[in-house]
Biopython code that builds the backbone (N, CA, C, O; Angstrom):
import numpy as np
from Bio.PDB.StructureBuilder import StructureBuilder

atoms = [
    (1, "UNK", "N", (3.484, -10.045, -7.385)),
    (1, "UNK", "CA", (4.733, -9.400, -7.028)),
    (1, "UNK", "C", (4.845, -9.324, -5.513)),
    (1, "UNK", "O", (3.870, -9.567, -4.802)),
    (2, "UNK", "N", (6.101, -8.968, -4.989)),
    (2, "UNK", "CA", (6.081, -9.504, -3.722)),
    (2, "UNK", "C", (5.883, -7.708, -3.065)),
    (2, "UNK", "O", (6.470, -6.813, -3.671)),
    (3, "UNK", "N", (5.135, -7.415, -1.983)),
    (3, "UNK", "CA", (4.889, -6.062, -1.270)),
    (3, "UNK", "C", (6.020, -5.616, -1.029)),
    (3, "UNK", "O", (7.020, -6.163, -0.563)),
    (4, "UNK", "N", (5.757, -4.236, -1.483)),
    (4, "UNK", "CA", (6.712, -3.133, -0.958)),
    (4, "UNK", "C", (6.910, -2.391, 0.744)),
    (4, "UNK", "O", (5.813, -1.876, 0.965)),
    (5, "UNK", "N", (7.365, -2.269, 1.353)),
    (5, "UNK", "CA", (7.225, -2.211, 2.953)),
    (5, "UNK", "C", (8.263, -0.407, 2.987)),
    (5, "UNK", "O", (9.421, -0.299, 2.584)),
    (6, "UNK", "N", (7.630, 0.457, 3.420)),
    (6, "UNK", "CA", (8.513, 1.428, 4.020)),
    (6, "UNK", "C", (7.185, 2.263, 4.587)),
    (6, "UNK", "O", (5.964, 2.153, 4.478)),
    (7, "UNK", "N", (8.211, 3.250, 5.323)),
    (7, "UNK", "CA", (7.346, 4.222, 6.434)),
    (7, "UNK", "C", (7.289, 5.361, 5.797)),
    (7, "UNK", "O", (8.349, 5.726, 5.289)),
    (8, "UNK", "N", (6.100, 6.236, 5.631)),
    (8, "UNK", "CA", (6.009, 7.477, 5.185)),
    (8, "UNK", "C", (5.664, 8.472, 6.007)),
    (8, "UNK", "O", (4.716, 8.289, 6.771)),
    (9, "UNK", "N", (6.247, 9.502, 6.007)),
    (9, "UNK", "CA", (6.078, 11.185, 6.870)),
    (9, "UNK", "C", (6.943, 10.043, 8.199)),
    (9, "UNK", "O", (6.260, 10.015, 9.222)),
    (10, "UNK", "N", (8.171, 9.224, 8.296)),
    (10, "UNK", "CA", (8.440, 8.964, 9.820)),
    (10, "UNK", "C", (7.419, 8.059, 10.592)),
    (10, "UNK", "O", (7.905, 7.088, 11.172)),
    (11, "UNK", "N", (6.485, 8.193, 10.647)),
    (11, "UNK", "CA", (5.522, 7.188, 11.304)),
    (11, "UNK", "C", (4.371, 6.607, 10.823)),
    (11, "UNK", "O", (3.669, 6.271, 11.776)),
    (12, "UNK", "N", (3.829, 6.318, 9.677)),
    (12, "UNK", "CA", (2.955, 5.802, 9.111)),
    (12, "UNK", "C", (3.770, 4.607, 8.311)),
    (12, "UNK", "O", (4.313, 4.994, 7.276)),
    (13, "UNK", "N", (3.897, 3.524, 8.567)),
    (13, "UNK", "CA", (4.431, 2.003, 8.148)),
    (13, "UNK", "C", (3.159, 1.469, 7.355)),
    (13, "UNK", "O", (2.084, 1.065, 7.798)),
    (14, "UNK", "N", (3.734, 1.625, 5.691)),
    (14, "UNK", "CA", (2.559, 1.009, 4.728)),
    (14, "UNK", "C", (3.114, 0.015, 4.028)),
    (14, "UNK", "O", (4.312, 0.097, 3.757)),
    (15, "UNK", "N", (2.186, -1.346, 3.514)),
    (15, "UNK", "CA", (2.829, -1.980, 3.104)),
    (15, "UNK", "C", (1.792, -1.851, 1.296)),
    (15, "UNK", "O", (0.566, -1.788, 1.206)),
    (16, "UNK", "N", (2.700, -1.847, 0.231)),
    (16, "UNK", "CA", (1.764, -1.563, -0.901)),
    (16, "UNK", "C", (2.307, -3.464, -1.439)),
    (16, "UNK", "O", (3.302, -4.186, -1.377)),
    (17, "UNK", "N", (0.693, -3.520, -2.007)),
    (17, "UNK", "CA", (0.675, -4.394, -3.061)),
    (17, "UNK", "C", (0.591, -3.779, -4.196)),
    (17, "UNK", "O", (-0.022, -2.714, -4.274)),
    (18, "UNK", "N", (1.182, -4.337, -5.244)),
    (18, "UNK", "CA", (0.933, -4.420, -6.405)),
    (18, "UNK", "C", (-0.253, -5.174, -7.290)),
    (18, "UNK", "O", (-0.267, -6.402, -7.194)),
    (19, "UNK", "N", (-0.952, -4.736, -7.890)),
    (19, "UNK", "CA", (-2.206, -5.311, -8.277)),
    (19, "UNK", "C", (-2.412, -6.229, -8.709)),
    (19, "UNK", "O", (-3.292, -7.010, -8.346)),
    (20, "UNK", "N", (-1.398, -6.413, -9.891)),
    (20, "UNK", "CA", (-1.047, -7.576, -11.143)),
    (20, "UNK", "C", (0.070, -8.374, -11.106)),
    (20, "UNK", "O", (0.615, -7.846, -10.137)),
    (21, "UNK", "N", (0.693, -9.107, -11.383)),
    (21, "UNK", "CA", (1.726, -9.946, -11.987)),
    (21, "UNK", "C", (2.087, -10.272, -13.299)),
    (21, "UNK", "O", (1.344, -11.111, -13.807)),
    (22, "UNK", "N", (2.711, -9.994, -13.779)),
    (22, "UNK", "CA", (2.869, -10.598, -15.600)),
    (22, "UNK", "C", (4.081, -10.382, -15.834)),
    (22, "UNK", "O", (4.691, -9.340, -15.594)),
    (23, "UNK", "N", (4.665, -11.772, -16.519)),
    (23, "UNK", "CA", (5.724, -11.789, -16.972)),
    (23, "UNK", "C", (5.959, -12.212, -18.705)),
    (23, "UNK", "O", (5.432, -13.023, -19.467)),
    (24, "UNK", "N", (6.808, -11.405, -18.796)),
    (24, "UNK", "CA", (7.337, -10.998, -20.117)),
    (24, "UNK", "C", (9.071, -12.104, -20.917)),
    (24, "UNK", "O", (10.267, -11.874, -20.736)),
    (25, "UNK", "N", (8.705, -12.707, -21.364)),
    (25, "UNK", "CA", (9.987, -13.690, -22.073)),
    (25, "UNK", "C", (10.578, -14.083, -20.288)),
    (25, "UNK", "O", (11.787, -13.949, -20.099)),
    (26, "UNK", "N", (9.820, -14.482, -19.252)),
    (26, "UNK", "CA", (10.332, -14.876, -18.013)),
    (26, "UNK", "C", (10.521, -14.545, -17.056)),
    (26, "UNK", "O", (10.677, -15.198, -16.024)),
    (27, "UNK", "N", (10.552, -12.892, -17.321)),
    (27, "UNK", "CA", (11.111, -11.326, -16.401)),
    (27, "UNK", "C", (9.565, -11.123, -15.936)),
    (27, "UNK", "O", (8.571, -11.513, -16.549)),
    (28, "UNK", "N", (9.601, -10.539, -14.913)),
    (28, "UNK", "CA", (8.212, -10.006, -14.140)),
    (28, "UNK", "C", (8.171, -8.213, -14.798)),
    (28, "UNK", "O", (9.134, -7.446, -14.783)),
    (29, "UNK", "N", (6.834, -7.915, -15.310)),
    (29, "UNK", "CA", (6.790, -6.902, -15.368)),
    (29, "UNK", "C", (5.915, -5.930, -14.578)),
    (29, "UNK", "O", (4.894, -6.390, -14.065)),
    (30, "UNK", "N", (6.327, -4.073, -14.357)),
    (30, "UNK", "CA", (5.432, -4.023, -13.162)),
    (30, "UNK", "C", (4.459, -3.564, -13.948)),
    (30, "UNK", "O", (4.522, -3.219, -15.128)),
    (31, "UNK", "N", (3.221, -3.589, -12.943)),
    (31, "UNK", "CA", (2.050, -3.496, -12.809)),
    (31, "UNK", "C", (1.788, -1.515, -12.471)),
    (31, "UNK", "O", (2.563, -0.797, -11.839)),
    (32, "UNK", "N", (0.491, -1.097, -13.128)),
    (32, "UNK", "CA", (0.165, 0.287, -13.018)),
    (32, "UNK", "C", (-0.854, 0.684, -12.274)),
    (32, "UNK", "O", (-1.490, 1.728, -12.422)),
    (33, "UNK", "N", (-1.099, -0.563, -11.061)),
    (33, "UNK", "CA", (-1.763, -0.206, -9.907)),
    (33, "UNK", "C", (-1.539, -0.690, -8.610)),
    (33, "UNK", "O", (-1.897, -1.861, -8.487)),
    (34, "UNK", "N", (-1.072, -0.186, -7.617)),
    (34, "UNK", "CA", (-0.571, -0.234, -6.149)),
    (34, "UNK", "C", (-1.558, -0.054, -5.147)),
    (34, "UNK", "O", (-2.284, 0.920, -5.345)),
    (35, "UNK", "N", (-1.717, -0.507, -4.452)),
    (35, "UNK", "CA", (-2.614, -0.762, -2.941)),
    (35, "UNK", "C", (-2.102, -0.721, -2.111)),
    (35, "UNK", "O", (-1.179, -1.478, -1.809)),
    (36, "UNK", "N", (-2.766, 0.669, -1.111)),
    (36, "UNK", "CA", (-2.052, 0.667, 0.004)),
    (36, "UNK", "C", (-2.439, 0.310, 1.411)),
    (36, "UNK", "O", (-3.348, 0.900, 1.994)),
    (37, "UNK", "N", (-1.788, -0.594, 1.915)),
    (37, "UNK", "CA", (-2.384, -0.873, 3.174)),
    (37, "UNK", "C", (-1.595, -0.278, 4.330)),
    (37, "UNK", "O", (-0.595, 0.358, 3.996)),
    (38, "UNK", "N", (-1.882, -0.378, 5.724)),
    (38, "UNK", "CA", (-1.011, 0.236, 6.866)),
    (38, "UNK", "C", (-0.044, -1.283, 6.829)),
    (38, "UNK", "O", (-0.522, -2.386, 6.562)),
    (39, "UNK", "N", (1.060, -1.075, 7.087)),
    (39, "UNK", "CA", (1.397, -2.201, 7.982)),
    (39, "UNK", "C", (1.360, -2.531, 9.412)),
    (39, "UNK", "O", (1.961, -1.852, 10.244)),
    (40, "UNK", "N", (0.613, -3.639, 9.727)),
    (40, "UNK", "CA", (0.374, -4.027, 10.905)),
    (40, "UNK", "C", (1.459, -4.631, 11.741)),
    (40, "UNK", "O", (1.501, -4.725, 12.967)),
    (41, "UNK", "N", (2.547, -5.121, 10.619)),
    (41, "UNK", "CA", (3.790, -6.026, 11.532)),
    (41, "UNK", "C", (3.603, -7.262, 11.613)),
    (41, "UNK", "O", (2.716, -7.889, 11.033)),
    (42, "UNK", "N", (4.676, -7.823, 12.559)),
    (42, "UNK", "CA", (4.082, -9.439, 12.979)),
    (42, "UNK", "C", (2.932, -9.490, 13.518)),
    (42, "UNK", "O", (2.202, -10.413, 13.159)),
    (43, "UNK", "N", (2.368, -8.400, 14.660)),
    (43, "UNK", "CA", (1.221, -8.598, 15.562)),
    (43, "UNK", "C", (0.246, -8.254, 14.781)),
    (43, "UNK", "O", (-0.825, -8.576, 15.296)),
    (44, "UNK", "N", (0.126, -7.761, 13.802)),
    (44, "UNK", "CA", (-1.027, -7.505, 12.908)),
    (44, "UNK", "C", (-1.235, -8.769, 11.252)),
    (44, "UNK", "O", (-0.564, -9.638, 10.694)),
    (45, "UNK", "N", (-2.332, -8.226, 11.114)),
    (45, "UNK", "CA", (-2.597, -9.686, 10.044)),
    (45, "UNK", "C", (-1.981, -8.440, 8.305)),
    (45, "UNK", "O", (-2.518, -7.414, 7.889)),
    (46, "UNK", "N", (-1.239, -8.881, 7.987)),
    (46, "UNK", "CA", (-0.152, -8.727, 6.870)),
    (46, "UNK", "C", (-0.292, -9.891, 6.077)),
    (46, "UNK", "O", (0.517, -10.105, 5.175)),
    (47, "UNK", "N", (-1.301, -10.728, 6.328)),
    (47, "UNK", "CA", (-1.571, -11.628, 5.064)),
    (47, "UNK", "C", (-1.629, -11.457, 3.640)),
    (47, "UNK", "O", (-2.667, -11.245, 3.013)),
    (48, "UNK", "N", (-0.760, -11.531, 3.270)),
    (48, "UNK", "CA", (-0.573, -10.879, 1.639)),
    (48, "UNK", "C", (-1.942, -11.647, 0.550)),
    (48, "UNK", "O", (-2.654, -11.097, -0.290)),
    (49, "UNK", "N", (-1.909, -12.774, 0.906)),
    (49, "UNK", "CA", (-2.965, -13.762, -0.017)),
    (49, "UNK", "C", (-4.378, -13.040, 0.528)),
    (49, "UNK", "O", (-5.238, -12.687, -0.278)),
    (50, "UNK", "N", (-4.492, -12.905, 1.586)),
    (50, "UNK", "CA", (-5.912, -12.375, 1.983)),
    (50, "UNK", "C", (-5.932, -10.596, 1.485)),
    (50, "UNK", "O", (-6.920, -10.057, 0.985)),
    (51, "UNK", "N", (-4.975, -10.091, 1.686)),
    (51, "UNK", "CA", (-5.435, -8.941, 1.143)),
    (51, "UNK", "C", (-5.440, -8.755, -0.431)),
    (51, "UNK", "O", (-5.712, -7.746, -1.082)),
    (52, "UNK", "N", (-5.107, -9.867, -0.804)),
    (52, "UNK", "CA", (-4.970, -10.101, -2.595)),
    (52, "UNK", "C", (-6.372, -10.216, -2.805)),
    (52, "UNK", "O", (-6.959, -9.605, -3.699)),
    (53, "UNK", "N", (-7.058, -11.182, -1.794)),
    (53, "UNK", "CA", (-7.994, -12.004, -2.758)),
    (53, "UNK", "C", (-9.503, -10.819, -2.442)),
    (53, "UNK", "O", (-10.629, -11.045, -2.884)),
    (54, "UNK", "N", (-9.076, -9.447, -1.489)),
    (54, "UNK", "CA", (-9.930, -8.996, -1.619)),
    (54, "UNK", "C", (-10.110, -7.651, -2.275)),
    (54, "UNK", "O", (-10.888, -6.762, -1.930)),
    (55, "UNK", "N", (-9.140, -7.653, -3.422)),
    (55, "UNK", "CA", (-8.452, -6.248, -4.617)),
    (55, "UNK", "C", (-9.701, -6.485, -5.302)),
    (55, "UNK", "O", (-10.073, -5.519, -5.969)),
    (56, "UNK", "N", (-10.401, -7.427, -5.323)),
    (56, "UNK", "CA", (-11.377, -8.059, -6.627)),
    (56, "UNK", "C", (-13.172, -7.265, -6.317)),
    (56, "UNK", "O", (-14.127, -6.909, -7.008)),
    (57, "UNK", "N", (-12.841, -7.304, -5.027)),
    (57, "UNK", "CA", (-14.296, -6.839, -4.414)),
    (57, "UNK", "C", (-14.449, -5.365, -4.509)),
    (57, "UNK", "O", (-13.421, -4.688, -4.490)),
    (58, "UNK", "N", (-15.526, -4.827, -4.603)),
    (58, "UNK", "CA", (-16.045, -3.426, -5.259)),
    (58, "UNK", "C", (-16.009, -2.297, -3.954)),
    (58, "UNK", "O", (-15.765, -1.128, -4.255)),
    (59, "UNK", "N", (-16.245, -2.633, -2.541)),
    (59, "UNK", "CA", (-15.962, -1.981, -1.537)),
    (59, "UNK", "C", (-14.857, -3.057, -0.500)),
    (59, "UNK", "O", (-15.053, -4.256, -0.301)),
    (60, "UNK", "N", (-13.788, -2.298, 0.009)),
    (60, "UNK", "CA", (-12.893, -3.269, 0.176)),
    (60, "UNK", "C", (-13.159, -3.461, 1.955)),
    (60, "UNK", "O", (-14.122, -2.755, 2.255)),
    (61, "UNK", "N", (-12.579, -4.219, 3.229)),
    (61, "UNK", "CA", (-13.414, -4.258, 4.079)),
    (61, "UNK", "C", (-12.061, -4.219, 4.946)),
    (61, "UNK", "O", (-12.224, -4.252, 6.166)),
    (62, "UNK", "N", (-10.887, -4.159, 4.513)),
    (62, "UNK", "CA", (-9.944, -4.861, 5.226)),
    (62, "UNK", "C", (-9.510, -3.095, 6.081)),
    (62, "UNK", "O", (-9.198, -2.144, 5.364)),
    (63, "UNK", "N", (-9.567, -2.972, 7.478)),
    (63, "UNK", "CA", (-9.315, -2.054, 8.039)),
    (63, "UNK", "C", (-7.846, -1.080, 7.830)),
    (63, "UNK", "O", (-7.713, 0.134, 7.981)),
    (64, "UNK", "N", (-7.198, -1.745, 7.572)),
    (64, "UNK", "CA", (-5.802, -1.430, 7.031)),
    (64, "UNK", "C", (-5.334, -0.980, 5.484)),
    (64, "UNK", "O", (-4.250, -0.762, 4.943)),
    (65, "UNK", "N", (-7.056, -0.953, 4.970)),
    (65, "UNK", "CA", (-6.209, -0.314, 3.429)),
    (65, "UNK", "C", (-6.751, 1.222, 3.161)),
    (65, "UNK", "O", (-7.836, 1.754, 3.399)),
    (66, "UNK", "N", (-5.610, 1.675, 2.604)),
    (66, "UNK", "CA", (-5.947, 3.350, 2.587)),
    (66, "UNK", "C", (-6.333, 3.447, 1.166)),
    (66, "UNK", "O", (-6.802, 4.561, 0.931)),
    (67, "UNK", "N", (-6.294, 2.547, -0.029)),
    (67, "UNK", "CA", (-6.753, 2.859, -1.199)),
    (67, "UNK", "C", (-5.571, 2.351, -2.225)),
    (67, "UNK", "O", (-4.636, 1.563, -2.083)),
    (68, "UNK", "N", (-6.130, 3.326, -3.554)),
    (68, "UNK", "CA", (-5.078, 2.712, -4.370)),
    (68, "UNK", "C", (-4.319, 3.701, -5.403)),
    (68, "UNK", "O", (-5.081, 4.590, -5.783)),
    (69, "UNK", "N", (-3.153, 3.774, -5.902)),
    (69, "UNK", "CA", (-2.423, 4.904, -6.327)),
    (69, "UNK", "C", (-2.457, 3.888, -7.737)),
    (69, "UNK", "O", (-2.213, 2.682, -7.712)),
    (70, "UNK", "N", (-2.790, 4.618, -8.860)),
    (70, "UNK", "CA", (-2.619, 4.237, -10.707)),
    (70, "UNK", "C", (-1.437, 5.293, -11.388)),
    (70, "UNK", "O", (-1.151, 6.489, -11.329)),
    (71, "UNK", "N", (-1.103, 4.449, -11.852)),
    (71, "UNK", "CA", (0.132, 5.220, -13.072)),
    (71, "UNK", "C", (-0.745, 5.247, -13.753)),
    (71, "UNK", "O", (-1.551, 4.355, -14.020)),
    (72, "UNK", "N", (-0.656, 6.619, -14.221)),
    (72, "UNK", "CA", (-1.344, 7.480, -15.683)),
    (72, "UNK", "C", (0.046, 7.329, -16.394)),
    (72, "UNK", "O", (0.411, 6.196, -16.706)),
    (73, "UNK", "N", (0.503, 7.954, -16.551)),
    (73, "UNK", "CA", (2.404, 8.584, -17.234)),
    (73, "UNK", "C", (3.022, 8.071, -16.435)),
    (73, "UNK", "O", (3.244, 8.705, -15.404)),
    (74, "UNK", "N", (3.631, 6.507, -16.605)),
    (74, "UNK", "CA", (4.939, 6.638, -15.887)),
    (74, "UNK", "C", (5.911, 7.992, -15.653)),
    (74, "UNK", "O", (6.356, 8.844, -16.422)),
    (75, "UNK", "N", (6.034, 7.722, -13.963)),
    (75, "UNK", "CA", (7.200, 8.901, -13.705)),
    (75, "UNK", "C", (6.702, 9.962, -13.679)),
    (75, "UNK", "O", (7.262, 10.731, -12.897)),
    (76, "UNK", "N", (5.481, 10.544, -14.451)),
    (76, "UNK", "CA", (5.205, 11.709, -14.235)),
    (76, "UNK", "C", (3.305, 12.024, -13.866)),
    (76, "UNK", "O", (2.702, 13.052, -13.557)),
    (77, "UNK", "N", (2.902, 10.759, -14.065)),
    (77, "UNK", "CA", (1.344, 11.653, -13.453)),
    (77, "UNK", "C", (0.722, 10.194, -12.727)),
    (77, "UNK", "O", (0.941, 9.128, -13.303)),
    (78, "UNK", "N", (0.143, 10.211, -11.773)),
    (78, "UNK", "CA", (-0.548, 9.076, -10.869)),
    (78, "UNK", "C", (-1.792, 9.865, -10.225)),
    (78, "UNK", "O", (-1.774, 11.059, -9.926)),
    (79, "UNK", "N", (-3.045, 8.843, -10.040)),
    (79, "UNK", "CA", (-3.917, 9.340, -9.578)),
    (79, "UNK", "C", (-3.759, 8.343, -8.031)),
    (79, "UNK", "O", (-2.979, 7.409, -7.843)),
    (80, "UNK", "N", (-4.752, 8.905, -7.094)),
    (80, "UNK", "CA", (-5.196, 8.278, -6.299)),
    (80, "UNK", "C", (-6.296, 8.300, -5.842)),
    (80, "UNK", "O", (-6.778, 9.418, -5.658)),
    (81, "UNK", "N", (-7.112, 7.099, -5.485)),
    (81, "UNK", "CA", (-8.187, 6.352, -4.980)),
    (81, "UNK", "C", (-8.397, 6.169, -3.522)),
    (81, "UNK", "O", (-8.034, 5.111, -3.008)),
    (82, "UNK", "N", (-9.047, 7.264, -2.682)),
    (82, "UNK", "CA", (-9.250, 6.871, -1.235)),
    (82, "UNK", "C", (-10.298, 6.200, -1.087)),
    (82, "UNK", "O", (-11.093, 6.967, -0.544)),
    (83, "UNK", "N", (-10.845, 5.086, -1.268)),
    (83, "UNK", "CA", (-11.697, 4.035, -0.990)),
    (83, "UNK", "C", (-11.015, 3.289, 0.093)),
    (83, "UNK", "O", (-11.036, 2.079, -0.130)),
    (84, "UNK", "N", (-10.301, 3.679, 1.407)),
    (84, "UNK", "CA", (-9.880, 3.015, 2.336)),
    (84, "UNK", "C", (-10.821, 3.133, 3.834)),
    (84, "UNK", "O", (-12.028, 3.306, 4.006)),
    (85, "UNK", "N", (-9.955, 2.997, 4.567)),
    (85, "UNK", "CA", (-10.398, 3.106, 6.394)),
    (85, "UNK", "C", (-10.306, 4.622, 6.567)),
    (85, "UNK", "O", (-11.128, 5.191, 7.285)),
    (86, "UNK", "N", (-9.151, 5.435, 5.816)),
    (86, "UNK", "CA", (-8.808, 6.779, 5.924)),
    (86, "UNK", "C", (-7.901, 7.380, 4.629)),
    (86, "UNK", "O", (-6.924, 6.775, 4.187)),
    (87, "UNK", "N", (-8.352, 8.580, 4.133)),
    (87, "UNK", "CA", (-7.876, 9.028, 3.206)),
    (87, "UNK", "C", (-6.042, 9.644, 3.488)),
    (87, "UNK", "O", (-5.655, 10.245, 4.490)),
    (88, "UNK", "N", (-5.545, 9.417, 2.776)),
    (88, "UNK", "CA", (-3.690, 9.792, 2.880)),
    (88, "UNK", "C", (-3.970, 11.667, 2.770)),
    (88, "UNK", "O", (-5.015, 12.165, 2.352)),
    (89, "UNK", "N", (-3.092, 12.234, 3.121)),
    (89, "UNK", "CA", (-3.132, 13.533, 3.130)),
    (89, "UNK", "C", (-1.581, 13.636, 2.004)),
    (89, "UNK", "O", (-0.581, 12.938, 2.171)),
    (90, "UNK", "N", (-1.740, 14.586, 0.996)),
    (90, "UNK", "CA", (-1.434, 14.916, 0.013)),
    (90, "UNK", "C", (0.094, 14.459, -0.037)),
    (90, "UNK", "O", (0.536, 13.616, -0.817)),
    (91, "UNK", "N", (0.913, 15.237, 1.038)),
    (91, "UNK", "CA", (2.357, 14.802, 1.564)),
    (91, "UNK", "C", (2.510, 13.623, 1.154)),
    (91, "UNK", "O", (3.348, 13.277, 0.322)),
    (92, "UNK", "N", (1.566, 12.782, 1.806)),
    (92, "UNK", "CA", (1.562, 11.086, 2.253)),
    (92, "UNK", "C", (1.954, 10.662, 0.645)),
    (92, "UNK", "O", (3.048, 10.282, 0.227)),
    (93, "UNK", "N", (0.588, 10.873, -0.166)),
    (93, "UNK", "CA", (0.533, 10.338, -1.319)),
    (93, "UNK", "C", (2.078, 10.360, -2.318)),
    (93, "UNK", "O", (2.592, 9.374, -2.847)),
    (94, "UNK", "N", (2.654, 11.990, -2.371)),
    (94, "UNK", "CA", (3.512, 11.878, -3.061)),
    (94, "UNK", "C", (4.704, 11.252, -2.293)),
    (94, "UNK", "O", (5.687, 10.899, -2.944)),
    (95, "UNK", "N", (4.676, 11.098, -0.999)),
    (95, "UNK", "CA", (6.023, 10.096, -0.983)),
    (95, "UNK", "C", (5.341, 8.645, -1.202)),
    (95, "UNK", "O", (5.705, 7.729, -1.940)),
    (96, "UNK", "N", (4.648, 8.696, -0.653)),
    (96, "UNK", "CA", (4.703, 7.274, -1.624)),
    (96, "UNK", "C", (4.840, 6.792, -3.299)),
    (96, "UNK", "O", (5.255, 5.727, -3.756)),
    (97, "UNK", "N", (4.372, 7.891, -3.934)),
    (97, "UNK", "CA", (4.953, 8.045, -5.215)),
    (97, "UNK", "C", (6.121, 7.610, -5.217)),
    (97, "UNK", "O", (6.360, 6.404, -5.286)),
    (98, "UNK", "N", (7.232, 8.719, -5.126)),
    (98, "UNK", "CA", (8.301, 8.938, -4.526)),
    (98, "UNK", "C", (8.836, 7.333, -4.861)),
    (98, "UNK", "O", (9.487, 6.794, -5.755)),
    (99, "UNK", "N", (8.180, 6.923, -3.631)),
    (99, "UNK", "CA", (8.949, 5.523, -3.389)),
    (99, "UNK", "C", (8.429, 4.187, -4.848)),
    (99, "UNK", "O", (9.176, 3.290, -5.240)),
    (100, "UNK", "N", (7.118, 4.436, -5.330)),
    (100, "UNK", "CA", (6.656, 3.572, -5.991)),
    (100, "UNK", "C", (7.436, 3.802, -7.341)),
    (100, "UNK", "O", (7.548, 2.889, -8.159)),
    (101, "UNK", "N", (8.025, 5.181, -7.563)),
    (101, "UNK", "CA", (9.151, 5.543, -9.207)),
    (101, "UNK", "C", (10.222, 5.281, -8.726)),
    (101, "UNK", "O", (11.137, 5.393, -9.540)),
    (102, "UNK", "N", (10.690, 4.794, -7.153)),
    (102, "UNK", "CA", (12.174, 4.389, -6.904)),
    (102, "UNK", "C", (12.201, 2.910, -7.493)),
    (102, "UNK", "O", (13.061, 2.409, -8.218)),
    (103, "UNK", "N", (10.934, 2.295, -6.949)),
    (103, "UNK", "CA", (10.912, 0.985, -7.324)),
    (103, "UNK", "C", (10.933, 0.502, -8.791)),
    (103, "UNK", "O", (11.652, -0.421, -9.173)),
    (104, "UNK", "N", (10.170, 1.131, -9.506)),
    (104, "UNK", "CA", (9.766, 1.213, -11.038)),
    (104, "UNK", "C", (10.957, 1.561, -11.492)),
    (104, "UNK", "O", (11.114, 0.946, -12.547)),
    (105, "UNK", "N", (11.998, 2.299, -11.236)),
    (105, "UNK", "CA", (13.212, 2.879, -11.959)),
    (105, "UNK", "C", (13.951, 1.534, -11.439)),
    (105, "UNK", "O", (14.778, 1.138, -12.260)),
    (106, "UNK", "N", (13.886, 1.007, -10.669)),
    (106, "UNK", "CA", (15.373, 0.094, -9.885)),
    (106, "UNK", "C", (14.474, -1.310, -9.890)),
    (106, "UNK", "O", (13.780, -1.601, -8.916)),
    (107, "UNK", "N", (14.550, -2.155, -11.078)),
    (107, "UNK", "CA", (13.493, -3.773, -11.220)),
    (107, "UNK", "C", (14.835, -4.397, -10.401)),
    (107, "UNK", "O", (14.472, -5.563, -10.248)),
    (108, "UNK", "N", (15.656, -4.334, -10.025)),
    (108, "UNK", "CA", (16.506, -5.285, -9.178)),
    (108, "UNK", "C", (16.087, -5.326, -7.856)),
    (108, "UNK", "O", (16.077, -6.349, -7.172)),
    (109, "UNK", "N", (15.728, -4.179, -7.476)),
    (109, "UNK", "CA", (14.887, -4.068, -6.013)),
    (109, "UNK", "C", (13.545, -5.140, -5.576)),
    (109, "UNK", "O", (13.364, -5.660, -4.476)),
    (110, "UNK", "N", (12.655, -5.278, -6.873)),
    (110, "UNK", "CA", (11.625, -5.681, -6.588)),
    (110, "UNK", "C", (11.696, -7.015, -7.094)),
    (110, "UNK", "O", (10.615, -7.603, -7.072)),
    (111, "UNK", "N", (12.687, -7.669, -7.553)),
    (111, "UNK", "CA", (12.676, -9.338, -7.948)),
    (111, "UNK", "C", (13.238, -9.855, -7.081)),
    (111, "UNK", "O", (14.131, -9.338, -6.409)),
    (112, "UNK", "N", (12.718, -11.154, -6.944)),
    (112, "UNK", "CA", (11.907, -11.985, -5.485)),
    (112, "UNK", "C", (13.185, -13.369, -5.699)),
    (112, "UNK", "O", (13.178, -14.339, -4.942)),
]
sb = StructureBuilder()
sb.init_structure("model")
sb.init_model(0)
sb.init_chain("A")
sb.init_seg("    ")
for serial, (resi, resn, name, xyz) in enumerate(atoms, 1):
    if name == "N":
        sb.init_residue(resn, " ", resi, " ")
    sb.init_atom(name, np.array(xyz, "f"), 0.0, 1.0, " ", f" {name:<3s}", serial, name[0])
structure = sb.get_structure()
């Protein structure tokens, strides 16, 4: 799936991957685990394939990822995983929620 890009609390620019890909009779369906990295921008490495190919590895190395947010209950319960560079502070997490049930409610947003 293609990364989600917005700024949380005003100045923290994250870009989330989505974990999985799978499509259903042709339609992409989403996935119930998100990765969050900082966004670096053009001047920073935002390599989407490189930060894919390292979701697989057991400690992750890439300086820019803060961890990973799981749907338990769509819409209503998500955990999160600080296995990053720096843990999100509570605020952080639920807007990014926030933004990850805007996306999940609105599939026109996220097809590529």
């Amino acid at each position: 799936m293609v990364p989600i890009y917005f700024t949380v609390g005003g100045s923290l620019p994250v870009m989330i991957i989505p974990d999985t890909e799978a499509h259903v009779d042709g339609h992409p369906v989403l996935t119930y685990t998100y990765n969050i990295y900082i966004d670096e921008g053009l001047e920073g490495n935002n390599n989407q394939s490189e930060k894919e190919s390292e979701l697989l590895l057991e400690k992750k190395i890439d300086p820019s990822y803060l961890g990973h947010i799981t749907v338990e209950t769509p819409g209503r319960v998500f955990s999160y995983v600080a296995d990053g560079s720096r843990e999100l502070e509570l605020k952080e997490i639920r807007e990014i929620v926030d933004h990850i049930n805007h996306y999940r409610e609105s599939p026109g947003m996220w097809q590529y």
